[in-house]
C-alpha positions as CSV (number, residue, x, y, z in Angstrom):
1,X,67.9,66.4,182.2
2,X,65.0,65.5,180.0
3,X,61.9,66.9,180.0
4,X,59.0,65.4,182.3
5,X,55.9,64.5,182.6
6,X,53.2,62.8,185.4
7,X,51.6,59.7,183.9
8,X,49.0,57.1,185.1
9,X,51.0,54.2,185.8
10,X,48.5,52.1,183.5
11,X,45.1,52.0,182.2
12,X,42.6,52.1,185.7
13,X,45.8,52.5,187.9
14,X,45.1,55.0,190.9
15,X,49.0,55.3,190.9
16,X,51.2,57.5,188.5
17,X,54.8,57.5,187.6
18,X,57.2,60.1,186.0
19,X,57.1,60.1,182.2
20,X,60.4,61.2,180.6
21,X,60.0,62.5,177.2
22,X,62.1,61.7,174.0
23,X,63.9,64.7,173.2
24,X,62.2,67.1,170.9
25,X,59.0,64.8,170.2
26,X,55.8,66.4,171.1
27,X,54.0,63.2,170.6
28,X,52.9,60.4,172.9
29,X,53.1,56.6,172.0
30,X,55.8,57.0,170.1
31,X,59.2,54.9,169.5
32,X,62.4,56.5,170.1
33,X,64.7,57.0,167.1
34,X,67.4,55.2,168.5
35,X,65.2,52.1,168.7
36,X,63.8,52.4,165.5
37,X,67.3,52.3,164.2
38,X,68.3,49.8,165.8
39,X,65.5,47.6,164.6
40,X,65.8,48.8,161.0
41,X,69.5,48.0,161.0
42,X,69.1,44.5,162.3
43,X,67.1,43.9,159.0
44,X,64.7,41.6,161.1
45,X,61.3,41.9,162.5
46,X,60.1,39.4,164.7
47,X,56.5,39.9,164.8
48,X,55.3,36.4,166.0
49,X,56.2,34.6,169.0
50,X,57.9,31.2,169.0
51,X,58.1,28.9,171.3
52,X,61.9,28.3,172.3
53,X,64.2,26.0,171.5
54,X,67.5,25.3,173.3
55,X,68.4,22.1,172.2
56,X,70.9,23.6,168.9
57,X,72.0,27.0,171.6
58,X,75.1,28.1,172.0
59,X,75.5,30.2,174.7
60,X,79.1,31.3,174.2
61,X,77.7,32.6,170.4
62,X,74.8,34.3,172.9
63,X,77.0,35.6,175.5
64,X,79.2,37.4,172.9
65,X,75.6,39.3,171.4
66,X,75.2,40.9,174.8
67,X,75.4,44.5,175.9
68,X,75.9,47.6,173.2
69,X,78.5,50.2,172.0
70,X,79.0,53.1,175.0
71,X,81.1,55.5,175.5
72,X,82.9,56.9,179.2
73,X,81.8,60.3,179.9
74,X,83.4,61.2,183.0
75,X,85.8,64.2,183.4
76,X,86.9,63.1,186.5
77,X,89.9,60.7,187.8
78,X,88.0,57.5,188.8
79,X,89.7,54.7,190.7
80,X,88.7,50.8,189.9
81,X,90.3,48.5,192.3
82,X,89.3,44.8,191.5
83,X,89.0,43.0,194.6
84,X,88.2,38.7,195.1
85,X,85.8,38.6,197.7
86,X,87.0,35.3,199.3
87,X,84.0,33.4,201.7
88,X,84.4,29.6,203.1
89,X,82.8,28.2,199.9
90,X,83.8,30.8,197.4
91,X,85.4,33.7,195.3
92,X,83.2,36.6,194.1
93,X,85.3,38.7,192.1
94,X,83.7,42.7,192.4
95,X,85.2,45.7,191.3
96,X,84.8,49.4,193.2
97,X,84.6,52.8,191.4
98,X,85.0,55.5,193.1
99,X,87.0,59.5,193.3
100,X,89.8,58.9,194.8
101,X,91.0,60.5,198.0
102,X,87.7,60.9,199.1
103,X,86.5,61.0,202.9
104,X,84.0,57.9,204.0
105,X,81.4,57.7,201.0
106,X,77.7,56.6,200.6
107,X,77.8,53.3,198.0
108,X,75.4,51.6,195.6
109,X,76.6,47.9,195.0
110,X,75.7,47.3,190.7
111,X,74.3,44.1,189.5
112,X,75.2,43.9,186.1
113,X,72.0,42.4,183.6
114,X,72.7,39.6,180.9
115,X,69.9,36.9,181.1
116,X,71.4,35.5,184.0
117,X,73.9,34.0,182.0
118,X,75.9,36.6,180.6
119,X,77.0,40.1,181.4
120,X,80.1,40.6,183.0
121,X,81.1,44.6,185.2
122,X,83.1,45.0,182.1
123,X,80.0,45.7,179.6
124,X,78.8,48.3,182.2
125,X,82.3,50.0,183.3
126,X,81.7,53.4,181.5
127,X,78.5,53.4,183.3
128,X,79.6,52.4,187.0
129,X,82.3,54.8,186.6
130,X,79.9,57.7,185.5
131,X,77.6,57.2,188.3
132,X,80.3,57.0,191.0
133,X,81.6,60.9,189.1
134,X,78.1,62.2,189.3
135,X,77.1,60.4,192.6
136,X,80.2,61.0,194.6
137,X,79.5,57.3,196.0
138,X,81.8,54.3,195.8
139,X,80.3,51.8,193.1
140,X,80.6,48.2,193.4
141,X,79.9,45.9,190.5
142,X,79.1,41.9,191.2
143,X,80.8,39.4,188.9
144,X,78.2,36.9,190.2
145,X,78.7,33.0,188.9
146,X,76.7,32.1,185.7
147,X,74.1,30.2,184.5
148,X,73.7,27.4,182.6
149,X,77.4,26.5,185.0
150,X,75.5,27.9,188.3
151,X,72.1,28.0,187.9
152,X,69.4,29.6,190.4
153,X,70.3,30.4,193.0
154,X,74.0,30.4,192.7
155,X,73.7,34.1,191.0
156,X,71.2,35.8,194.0
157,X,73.2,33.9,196.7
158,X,76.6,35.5,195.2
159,X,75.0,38.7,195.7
160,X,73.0,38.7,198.6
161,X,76.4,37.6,200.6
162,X,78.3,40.3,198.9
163,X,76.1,43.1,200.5
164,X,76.7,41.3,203.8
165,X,80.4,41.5,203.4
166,X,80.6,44.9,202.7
167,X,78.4,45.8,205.6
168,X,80.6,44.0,208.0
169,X,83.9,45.3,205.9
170,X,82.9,48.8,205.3
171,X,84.9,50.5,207.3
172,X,88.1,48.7,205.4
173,X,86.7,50.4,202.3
174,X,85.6,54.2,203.7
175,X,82.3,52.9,203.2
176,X,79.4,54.7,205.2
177,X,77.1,51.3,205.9
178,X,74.1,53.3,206.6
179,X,74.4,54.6,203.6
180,X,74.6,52.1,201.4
181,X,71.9,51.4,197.8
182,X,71.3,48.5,195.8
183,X,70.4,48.7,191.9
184,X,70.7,46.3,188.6
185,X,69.5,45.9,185.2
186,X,67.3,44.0,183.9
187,X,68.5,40.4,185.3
188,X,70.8,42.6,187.9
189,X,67.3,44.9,188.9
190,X,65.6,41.4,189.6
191,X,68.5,40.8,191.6
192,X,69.0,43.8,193.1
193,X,64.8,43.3,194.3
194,X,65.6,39.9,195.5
195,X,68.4,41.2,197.9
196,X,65.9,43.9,198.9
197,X,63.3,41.3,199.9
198,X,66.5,38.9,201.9
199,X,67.7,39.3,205.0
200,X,70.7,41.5,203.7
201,X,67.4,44.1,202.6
202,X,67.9,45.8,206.7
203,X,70.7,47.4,205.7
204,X,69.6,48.8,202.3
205,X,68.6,52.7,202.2
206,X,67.2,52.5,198.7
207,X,66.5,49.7,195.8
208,X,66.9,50.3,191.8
209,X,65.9,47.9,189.2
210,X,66.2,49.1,185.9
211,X,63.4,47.8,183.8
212,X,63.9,44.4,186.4
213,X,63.1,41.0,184.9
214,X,61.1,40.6,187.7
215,X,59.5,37.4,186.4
216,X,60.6,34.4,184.5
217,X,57.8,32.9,183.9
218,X,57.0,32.3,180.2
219,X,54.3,35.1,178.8
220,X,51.8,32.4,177.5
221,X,51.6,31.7,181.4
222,X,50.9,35.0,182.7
223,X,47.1,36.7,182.9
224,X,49.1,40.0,183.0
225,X,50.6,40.6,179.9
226,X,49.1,41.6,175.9
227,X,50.6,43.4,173.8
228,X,47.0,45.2,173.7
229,X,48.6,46.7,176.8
230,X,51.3,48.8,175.2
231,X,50.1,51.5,173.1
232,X,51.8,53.0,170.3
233,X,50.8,54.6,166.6
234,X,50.3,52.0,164.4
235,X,53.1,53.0,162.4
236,X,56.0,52.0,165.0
237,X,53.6,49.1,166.0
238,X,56.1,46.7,164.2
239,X,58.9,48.6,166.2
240,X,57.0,47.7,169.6
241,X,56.1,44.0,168.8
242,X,59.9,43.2,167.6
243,X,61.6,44.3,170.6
244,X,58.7,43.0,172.6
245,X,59.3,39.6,171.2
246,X,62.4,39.7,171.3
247,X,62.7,39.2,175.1
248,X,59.3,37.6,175.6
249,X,61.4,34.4,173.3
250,X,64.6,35.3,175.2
251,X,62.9,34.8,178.9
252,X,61.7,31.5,177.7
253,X,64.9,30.2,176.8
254,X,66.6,31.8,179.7
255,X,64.1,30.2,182.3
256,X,65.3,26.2,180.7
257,X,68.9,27.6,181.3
258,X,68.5,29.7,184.7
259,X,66.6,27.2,186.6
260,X,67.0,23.8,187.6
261,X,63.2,23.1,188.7
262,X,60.7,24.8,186.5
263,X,58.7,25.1,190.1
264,X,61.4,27.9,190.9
265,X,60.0,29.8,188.0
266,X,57.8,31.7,191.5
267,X,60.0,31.8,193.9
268,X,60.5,35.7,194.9
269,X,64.3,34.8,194.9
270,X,63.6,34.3,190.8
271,X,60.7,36.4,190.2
272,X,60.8,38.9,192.7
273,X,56.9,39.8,191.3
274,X,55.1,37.1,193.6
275,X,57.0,38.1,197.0
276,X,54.4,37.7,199.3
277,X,56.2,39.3,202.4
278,X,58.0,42.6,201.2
279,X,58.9,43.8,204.7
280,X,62.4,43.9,204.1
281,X,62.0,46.7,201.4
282,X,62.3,50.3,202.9
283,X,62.3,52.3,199.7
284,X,62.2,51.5,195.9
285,X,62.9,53.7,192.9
286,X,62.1,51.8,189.5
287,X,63.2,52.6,186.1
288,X,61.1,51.8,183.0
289,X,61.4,51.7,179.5
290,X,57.9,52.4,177.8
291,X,58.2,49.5,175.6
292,X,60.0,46.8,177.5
293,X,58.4,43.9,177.7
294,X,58.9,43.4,181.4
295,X,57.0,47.0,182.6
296,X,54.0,45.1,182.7
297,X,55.4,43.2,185.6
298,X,57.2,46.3,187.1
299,X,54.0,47.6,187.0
300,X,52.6,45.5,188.7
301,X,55.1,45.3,191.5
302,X,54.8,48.8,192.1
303,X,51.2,48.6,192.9
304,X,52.1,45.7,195.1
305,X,54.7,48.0,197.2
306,X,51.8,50.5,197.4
307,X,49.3,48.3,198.6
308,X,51.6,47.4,201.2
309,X,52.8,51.2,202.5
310,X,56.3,51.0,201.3
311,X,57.6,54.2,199.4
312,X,58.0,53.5,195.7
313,X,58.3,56.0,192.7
314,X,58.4,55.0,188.9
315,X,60.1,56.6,186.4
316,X,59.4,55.6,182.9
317,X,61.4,56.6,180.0
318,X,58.9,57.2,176.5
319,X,59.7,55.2,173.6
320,X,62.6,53.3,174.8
321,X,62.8,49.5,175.2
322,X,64.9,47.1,176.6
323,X,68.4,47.6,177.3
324,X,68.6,51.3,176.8
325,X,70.9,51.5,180.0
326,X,73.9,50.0,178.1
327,X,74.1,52.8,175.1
328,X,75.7,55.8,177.3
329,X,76.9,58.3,175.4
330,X,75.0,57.1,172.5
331,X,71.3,57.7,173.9
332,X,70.4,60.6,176.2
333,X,68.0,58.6,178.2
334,X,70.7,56.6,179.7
335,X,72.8,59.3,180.8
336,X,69.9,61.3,182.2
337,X,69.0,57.4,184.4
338,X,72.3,57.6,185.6
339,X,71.8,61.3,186.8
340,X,68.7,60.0,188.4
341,X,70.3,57.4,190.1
342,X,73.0,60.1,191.8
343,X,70.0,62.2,192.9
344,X,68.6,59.6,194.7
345,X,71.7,58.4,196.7
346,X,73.4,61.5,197.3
């Protein structure tokens, strides 16, 4: 696994958080390689934020830019049994992952990212099927309905009630249900949080986001964020404010597509960050990407959970951005978060 470090959480934070290091870089505020690469090759730096506007979008031409080249590293038979999870008002299609012939296991349901309105389990399959090899649990990944089609809270409801049918079903499956962990990424992790927070949170051991977009409000709204806030050399600063603008103008166009009432922009079911009651959390592990540009409001969550007694630890990768998760077998950072992950719920 990669080497480690503690870290304050942020500047004046009382809090600290497990600093991963880029392999073989001795420095700090730093870019990863991988990201730098990725920016170069794109041949576009996007160092000013615009306003956005989705009156020309096309969403299939978005969906199809989603998720990133991986690779499945397991060495290990995996079983993937697609299932249609049938309710009175609905299908939920989900898929398990798991070694076969295997006595009753712990799970972790996956919430796949996507803005909300993209993402599918297929984009993350190497990944669910890695962490069920390394984690000996069953996986289950949430086709959850779409926006702009379903918008909030057609997505959170699809999962929240998939958690409850696999607690009253577990036995069917040879799942242990007191033994059973949420996690997501990005849209997934703020999804993931939400069920944490629901009623359905009782019966979950442990909660993941991966760098969670635990807000969608729009950054010119928020008395959080600057990009003063992420430090880096000045020579990857153009690194740093790409990517970071490249998902502060995404979560403004996803919050016109995700939400039907701009007021929902606070509800904790949307923005898991202004959960006022967090009671129904019993333990949280996030995962961070150094320059994402939701860690501020992970950040700031965390504190929240420790203000209010209720175990959290932070693990933040150095130099990575958003999205890292979906390059396994491409970066080392995402194959050490999976190994992470199967600590935790072993």
């Amino acid at each position: 696994m990669l080497q480690t470090t503690t870290m304050p959480l942020s500047k004046g934070s009382l809090h600290s958080c497990t600093f991963k290091r880029i392999p073989d870089e001795t420095r700090f505020h730093v870019v990863d390689p991988n990201v730098i690469q990725k920016v170069e090759s794109s041949g576009k730096y996007i160092l000013t934020y615009k306003e956005p506007d989705t009156t020309y979008l096309n969403i299939h031409e978005l969906r199809k830019e989603m998720g990133s080249p991986n690779l499945d590293l397991c060495t290990e038979e995996i079983e993937e049994i697609p299932y249609l999870v049938s309710l009175s008002d609905r299908k939920i299609p989900i898929t398990f992952f798991r070694i076969p012939n295997k006595e009753k296991q712990s799970a972790i349901v996956f919430i796949h990212g996507g803005g909300y309105i993209g993402g599918s389990t297929l984009v993350l399959q190497n990944q669910c099927r890695f962490l069920a090899e390394q984690s000996g649990a069953t996986v289950i990944s949430i086709d959850y309905r779409l926006a702009p089609e379903a918008p909030f809270p057609a997505a959170f409801d699809d999962c929240k009630d998939v958690v409850k049918w696999l607690v009253h079903h577990a036995d069917h499956w040879n799942i242990d249900p007191n033994n059973l962990s949420i996690a997501g990424e990005s849209a997934g992790g703020a999804l993931a949080v939400s069920c944490g927070l629901s009623e359905v949170g009782k019966y979950l051991k442990l909660v993941i986001p991966i760098y969670g977009a635990l807000d969608v409000c729009s950054a010119s709204d928020l008395d959080y964020w600057d990009y003063d806030l992420y430090d880096v050399i000045p020579e990857h600063k153009k690194y740093v404010i790409t990517r970071l603008n490249r998902f502060r103008n995404l979560n403004g166009t996803l919050q016109n597509l995700y939400l039907n009432d701009i007021s929902d922009a606070k509800n904790p079911m949307a923005s898991p960050l202004y959960a006022i009651d967090l009671s129904n959390l019993s333990n949280v592990l996030m995962i961070e990407a150094e320059y994402d540009y939701f860690r501020l409001s992970n950040d700031l969550f965390a504190e929240h959970l420790w203000n209010a007694d209720i175990p959290c630890e932070v693990i933040r990768y150095q130099g990575m951005d958003h999205g890292f998760y979906d390059r396994l077998g491409y970066c080392e950072q995402t194959k050490d978060c999976i190994l992470e992950i199967a600590k935790h719920i072993k």
